[in-house]
mmCIF file of the N, C-alpha and C atoms, coordinates in Angstrom:
data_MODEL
# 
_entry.id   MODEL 
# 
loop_
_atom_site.group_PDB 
_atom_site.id 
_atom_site.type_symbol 
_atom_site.label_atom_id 
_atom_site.label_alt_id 
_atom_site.label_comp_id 
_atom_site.label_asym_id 
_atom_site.label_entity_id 
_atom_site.label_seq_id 
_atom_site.pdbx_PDB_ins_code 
_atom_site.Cartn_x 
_atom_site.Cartn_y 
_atom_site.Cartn_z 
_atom_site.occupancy 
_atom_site.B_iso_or_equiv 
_atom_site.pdbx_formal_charge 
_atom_site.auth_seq_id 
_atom_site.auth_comp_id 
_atom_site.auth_asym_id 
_atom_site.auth_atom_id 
_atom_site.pdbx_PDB_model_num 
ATOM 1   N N  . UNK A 1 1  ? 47.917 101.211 -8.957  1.00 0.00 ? 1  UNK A N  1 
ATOM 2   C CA . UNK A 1 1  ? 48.428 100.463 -10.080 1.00 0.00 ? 1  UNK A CA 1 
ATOM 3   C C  . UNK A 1 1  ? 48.038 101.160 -11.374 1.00 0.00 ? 1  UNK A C  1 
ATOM 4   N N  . UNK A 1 2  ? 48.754 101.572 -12.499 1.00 0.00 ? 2  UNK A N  1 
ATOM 5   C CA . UNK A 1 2  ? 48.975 101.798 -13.365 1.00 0.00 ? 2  UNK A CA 1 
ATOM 6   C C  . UNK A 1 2  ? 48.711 101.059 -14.992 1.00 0.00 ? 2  UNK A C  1 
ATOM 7   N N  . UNK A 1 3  ? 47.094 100.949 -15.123 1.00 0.00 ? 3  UNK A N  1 
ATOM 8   C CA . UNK A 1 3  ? 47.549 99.817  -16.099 1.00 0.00 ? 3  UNK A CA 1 
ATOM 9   C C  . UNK A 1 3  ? 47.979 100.306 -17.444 1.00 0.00 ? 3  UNK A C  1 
ATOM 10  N N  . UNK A 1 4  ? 47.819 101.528 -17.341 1.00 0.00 ? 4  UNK A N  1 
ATOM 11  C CA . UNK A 1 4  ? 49.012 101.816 -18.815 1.00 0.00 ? 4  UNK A CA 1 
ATOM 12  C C  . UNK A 1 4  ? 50.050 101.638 -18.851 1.00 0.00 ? 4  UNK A C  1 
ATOM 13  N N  . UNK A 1 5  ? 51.030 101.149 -18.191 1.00 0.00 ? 5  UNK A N  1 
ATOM 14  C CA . UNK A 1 5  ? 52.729 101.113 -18.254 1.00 0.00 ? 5  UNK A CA 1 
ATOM 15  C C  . UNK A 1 5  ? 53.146 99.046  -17.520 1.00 0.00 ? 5  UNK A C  1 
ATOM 16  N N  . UNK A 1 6  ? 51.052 99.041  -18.141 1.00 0.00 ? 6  UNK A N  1 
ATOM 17  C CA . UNK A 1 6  ? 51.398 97.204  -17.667 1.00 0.00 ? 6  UNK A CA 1 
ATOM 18  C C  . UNK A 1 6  ? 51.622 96.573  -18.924 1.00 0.00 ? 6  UNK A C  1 
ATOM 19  N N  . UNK A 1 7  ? 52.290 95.527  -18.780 1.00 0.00 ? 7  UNK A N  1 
ATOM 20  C CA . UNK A 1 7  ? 52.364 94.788  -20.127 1.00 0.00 ? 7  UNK A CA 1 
ATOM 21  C C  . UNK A 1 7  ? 51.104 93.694  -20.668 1.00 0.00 ? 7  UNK A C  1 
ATOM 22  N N  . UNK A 1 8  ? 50.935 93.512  -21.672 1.00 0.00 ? 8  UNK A N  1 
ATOM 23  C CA . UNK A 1 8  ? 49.638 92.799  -22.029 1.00 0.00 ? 8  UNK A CA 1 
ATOM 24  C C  . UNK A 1 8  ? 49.187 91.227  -21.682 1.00 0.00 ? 8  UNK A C  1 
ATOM 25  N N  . UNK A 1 9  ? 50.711 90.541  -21.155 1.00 0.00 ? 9  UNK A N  1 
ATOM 26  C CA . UNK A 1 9  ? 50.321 89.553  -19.998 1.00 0.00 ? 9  UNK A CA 1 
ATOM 27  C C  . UNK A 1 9  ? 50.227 90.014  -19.218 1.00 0.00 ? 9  UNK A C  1 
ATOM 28  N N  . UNK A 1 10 ? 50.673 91.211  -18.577 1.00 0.00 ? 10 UNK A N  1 
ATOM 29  C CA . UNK A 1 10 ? 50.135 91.535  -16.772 1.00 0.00 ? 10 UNK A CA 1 
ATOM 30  C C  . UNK A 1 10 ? 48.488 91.640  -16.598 1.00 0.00 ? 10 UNK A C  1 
ATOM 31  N N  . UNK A 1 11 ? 48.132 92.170  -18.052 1.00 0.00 ? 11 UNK A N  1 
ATOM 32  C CA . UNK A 1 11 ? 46.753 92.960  -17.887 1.00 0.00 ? 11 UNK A CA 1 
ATOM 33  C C  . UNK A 1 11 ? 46.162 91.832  -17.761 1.00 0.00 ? 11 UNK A C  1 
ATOM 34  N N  . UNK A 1 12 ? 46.299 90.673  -19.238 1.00 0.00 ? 12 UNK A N  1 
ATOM 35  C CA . UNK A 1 12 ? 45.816 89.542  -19.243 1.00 0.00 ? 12 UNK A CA 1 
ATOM 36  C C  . UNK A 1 12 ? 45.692 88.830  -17.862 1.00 0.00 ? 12 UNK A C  1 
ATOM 37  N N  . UNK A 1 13 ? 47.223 88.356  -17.272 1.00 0.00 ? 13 UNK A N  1 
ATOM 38  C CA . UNK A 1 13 ? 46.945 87.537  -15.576 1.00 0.00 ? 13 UNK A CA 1 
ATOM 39  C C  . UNK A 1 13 ? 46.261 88.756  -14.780 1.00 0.00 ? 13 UNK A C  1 
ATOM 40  N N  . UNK A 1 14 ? 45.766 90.101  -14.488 1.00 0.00 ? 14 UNK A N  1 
ATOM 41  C CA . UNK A 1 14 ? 45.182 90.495  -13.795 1.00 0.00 ? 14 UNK A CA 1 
ATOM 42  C C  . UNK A 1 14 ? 43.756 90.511  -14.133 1.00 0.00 ? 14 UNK A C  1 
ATOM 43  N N  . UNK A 1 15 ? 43.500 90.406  -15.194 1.00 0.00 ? 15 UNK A N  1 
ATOM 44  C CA . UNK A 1 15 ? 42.080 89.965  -15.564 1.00 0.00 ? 15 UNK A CA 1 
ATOM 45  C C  . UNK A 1 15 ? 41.630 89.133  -15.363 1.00 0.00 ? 15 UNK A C  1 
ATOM 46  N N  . UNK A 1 16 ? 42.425 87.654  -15.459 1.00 0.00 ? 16 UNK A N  1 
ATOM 47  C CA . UNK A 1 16 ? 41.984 86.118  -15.355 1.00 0.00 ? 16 UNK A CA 1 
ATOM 48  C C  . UNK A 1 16 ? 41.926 86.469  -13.847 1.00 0.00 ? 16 UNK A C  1 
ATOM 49  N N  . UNK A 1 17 ? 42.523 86.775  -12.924 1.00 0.00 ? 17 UNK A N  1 
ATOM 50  C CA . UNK A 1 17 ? 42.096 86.900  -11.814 1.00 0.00 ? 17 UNK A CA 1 
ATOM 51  C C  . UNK A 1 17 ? 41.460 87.684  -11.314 1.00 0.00 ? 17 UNK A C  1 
ATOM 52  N N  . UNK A 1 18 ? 40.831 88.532  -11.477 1.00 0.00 ? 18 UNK A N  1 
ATOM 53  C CA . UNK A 1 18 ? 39.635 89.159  -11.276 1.00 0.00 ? 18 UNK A CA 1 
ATOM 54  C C  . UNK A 1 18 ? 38.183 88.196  -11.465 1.00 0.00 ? 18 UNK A C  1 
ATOM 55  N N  . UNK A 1 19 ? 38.375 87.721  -13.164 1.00 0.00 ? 19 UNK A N  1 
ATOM 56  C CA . UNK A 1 19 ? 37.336 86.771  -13.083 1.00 0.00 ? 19 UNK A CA 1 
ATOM 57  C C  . UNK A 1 19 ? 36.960 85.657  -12.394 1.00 0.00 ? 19 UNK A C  1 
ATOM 58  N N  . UNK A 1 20 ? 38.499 85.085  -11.981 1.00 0.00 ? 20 UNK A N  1 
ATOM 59  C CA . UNK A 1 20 ? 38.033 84.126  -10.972 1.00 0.00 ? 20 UNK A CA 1 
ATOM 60  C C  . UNK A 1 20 ? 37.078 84.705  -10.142 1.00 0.00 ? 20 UNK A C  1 
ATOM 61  N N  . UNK A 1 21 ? 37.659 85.503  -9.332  1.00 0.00 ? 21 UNK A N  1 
ATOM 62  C CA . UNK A 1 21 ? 37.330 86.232  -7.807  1.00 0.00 ? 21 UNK A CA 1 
ATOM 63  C C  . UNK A 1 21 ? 36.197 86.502  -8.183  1.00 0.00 ? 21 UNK A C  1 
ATOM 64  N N  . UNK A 1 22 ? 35.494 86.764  -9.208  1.00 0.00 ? 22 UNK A N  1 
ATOM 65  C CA . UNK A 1 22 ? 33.661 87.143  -9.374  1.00 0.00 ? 22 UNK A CA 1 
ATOM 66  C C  . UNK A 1 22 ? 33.034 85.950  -9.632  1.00 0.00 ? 22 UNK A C  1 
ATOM 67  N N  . UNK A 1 23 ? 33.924 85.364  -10.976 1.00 0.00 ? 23 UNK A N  1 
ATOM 68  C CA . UNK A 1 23 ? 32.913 83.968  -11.431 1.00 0.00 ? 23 UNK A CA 1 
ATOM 69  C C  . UNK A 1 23 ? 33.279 82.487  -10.950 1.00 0.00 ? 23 UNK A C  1 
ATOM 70  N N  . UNK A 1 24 ? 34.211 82.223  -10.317 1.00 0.00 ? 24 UNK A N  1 
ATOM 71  C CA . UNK A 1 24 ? 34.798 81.182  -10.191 1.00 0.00 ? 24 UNK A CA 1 
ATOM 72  C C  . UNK A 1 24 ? 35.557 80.567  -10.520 1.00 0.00 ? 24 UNK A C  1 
ATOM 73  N N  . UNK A 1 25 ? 36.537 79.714  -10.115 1.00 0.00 ? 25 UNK A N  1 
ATOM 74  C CA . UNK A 1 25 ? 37.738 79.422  -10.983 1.00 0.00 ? 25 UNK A CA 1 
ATOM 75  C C  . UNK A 1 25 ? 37.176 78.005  -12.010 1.00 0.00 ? 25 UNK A C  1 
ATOM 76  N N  . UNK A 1 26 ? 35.986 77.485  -12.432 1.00 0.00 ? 26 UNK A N  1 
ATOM 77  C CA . UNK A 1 26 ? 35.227 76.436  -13.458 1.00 0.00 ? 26 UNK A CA 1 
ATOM 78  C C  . UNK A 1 26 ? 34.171 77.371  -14.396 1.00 0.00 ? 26 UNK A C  1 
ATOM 79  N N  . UNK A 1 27 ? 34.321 78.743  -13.878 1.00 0.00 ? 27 UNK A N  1 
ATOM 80  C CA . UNK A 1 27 ? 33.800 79.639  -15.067 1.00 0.00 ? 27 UNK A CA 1 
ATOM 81  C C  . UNK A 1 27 ? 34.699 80.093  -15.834 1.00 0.00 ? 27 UNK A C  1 
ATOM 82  N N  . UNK A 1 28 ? 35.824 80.657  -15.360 1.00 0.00 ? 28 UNK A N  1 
ATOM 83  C CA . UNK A 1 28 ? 36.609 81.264  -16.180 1.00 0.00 ? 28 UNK A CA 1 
ATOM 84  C C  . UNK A 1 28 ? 37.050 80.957  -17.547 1.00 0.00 ? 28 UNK A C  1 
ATOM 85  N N  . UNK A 1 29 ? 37.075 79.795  -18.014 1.00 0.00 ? 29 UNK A N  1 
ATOM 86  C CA . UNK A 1 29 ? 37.558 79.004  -19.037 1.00 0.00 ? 29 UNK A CA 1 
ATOM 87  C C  . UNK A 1 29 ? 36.541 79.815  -20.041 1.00 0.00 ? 29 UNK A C  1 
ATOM 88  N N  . UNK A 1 30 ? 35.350 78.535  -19.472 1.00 0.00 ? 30 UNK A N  1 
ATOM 89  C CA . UNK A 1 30 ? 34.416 78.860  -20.541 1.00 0.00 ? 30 UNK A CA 1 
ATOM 90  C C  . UNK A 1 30 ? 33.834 80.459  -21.046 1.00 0.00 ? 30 UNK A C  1 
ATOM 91  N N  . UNK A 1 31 ? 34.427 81.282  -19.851 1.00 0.00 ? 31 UNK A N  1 
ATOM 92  C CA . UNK A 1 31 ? 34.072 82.699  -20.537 1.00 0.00 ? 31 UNK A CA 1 
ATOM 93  C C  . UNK A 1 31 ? 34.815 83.229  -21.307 1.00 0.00 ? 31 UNK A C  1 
ATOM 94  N N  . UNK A 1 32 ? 36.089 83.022  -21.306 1.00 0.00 ? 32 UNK A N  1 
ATOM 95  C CA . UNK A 1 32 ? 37.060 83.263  -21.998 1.00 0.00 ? 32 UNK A CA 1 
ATOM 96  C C  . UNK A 1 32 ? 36.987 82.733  -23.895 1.00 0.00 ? 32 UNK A C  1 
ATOM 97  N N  . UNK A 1 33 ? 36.903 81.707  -23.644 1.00 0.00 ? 33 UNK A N  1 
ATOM 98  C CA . UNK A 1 33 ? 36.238 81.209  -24.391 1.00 0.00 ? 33 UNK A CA 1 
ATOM 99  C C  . UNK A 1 33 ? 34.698 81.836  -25.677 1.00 0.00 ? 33 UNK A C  1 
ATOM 100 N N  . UNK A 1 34 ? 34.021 81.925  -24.839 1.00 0.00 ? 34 UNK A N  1 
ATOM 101 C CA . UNK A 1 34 ? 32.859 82.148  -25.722 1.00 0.00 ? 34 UNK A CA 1 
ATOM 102 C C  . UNK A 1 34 ? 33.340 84.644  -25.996 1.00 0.00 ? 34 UNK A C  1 
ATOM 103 N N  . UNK A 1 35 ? 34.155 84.483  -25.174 1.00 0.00 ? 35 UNK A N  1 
ATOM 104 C CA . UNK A 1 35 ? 34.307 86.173  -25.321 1.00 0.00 ? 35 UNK A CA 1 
ATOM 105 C C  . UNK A 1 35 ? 35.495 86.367  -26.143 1.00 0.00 ? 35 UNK A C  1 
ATOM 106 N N  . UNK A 1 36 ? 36.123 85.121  -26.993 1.00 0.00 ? 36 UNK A N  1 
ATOM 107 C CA . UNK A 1 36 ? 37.297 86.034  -27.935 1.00 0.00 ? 36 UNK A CA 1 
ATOM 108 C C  . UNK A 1 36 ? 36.752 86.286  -29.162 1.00 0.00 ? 36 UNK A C  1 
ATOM 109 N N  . UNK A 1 37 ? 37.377 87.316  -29.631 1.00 0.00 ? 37 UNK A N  1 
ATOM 110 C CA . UNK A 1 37 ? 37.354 88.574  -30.594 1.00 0.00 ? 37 UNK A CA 1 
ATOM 111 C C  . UNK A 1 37 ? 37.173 87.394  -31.714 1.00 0.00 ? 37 UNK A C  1 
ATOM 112 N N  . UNK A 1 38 ? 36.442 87.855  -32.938 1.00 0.00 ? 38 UNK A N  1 
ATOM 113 C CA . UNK A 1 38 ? 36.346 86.822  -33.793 1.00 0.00 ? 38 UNK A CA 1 
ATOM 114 C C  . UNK A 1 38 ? 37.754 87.414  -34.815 1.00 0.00 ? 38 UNK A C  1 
ATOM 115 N N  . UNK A 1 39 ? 37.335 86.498  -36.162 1.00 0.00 ? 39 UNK A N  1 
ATOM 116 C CA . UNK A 1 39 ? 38.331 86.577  -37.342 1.00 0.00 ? 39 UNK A CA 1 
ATOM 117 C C  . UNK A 1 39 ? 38.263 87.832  -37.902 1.00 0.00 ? 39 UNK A C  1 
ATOM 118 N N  . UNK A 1 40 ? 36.996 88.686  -38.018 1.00 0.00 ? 40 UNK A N  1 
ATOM 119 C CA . UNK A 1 40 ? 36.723 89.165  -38.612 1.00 0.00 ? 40 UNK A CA 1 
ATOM 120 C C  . UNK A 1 40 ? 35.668 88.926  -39.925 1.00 0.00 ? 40 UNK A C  1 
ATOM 121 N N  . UNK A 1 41 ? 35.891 87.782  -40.166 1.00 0.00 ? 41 UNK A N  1 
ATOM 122 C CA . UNK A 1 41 ? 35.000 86.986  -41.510 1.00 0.00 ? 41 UNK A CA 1 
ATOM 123 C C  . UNK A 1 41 ? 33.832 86.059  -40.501 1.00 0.00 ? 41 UNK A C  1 
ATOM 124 N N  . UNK A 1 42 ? 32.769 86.383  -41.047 1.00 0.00 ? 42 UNK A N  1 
ATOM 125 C CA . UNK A 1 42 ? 31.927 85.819  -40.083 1.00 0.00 ? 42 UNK A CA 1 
ATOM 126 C C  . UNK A 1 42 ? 31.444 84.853  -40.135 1.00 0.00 ? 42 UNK A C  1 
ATOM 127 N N  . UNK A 1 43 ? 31.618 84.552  -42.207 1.00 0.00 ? 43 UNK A N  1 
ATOM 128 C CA . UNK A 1 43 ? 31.550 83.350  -42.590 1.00 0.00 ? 43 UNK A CA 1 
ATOM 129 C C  . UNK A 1 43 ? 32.624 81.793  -41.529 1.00 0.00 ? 43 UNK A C  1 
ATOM 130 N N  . UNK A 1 44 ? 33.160 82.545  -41.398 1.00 0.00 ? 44 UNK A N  1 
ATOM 131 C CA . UNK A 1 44 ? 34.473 82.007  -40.917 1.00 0.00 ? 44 UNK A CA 1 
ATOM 132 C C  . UNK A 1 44 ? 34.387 81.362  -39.156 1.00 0.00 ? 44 UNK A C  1 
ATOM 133 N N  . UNK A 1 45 ? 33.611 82.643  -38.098 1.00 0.00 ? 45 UNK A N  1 
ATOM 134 C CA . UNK A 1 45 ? 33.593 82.464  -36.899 1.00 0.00 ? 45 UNK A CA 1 
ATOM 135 C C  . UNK A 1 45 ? 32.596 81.776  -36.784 1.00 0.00 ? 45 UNK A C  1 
ATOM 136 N N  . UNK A 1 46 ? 31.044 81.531  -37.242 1.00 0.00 ? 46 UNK A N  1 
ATOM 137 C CA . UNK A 1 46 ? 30.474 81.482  -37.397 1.00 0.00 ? 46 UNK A CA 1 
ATOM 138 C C  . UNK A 1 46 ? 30.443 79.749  -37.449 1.00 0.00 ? 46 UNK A C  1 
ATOM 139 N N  . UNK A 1 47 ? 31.359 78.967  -38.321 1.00 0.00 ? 47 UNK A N  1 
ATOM 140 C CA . UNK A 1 47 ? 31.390 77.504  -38.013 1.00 0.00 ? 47 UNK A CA 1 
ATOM 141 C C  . UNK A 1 47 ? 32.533 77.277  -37.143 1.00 0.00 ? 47 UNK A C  1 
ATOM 142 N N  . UNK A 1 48 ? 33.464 77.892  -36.357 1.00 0.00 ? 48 UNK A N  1 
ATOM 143 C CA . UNK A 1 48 ? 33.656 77.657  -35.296 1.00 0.00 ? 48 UNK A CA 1 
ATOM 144 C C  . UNK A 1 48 ? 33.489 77.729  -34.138 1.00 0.00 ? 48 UNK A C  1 
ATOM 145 N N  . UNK A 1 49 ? 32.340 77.829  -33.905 1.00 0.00 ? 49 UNK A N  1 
ATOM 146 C CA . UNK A 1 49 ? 31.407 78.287  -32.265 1.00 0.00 ? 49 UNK A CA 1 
ATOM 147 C C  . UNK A 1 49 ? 30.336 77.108  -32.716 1.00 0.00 ? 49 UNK A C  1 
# 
């Protein structure tokens, strides 16, 4: 498999399933979660977590 010529939902659904398969499908959420990319302004991410 090729993941350069995948599209960025393929990568995305092949990732979410990977994580299942390691962390569980009642982890996945919350990792997803605490692992997205912030705003950039930290003032900013910073009161939303």
């Amino acid at each position: 498999m090729n993941t350069f010529e995948m599209t960025d939902s393929e990568l995305y659904e092949m990732g979410v399933k990977i994580l299942t398969d390691k962390l569980g499908a009642s982890e996945v959420s919350r990792f997803i979660r605490q692992c997205q990319p912030g705003k950039g302004d930290y003032s900013v991410d910073r009161h939303e977590n």
